[in-house]
C-alpha positions in Angstrom: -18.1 -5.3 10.5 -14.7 -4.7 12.3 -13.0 -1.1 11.0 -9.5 -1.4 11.0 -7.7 1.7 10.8 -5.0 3.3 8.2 -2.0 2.2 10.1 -2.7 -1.9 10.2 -3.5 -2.0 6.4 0.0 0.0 5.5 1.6 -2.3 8.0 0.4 -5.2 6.1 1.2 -4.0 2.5 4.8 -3.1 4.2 5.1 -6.2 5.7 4.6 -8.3 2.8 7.2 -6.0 0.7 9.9 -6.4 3.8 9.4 -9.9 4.1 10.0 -10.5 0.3 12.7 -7.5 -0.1 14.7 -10.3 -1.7 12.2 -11.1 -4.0 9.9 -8.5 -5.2 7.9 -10.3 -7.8 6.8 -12.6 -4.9 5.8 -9.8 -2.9 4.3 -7.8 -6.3 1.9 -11.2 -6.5 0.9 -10.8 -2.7 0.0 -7.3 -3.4 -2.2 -7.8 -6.5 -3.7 -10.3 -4.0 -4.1 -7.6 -1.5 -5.3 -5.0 -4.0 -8.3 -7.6 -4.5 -8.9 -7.4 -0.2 -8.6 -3.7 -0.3 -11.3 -3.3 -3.2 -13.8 -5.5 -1.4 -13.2 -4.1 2.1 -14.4 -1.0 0.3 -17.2 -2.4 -1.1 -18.2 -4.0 2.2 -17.9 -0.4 3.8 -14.9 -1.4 5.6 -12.2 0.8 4.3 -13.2 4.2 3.6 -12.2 5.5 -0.1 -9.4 7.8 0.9 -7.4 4.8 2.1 -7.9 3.0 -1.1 -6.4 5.4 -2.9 -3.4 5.7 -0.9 -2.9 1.4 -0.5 -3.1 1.9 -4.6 -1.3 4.5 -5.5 1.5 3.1 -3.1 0.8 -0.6 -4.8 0.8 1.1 -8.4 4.6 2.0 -7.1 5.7 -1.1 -5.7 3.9 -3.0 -8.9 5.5 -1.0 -11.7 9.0 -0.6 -10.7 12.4 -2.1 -11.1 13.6 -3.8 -8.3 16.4 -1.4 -7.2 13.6 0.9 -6.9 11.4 -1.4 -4.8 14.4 -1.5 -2.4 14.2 2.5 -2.3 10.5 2.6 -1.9 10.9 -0.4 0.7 13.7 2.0 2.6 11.7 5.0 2.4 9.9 6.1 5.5 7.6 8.8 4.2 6.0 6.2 1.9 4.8 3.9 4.8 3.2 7.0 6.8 -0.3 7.9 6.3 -1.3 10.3 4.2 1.6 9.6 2.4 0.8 11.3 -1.2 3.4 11.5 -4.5 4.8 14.8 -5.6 1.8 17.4 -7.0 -0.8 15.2 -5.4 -3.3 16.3 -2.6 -3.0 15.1 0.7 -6.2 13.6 2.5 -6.3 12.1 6.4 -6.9 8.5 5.7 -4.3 7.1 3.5 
C-alpha cells in the first residue's frame, strides 16, 4: 500500500473546491465522493485517523454552507494548511 501524505489529500479536496468555485454544489457532490475514498483509505490503513478528521471536519464546512461562504472558506489560507483545526478545537500533526 502506497502512504500518501497530509499535503496531497488537502491538495485534492482544494482542488476540486477551486475548480468548481463557480459551482459549489458540483464540487459539494465531488466531496461526498471523496469523503467515501477518505473513509476506505482509513480502513485500508492508508490514511492515518488524524487526517480523517481534519479532510471531514474541513468537508463538513465546505458541505453545510452557503455559497458566499464556500467562496470565503475557498479564499482562506489557514483552512488548506495542515493541522488546520476550527476555533476551540485541539490541534494534532496530521490533518
Amino acid at each position: 500500500m502506497i502512504r500518501r501524505d497530509t499535503r496531497s489529500w488537502l491538495s485534492d479536496l482544494q482542488e476540486i473546491c477551486e475548480r468548481n468555485f463557480d459551482a459549489p454544489e458540483e464540487a459539494r457532490r465531488q466531496i461526498r465522493q471523496m469523503a467515501g475514498e477518505w473513509s476506505d483509505a482509513n480502513r485500508e490503513g492508508v490514511m492515518e485517523d488524524s487526517l480523517l478528521e481534519g479532510l471531514n471536519m474541513r468537508a463538513y464546512r465546505l458541505l453545510n454552507c452557503t455559497d458566499d461562504e464556500f467562496s470565503r472558506w475557498l479564499d482562506d489560507l489557514n483552512f488548506w494548511k495542515p493541522g488546520w483545526r476550527p476555533e476551540g478545537v485541539r490541534e494534532s500533526d496530521e490533518s
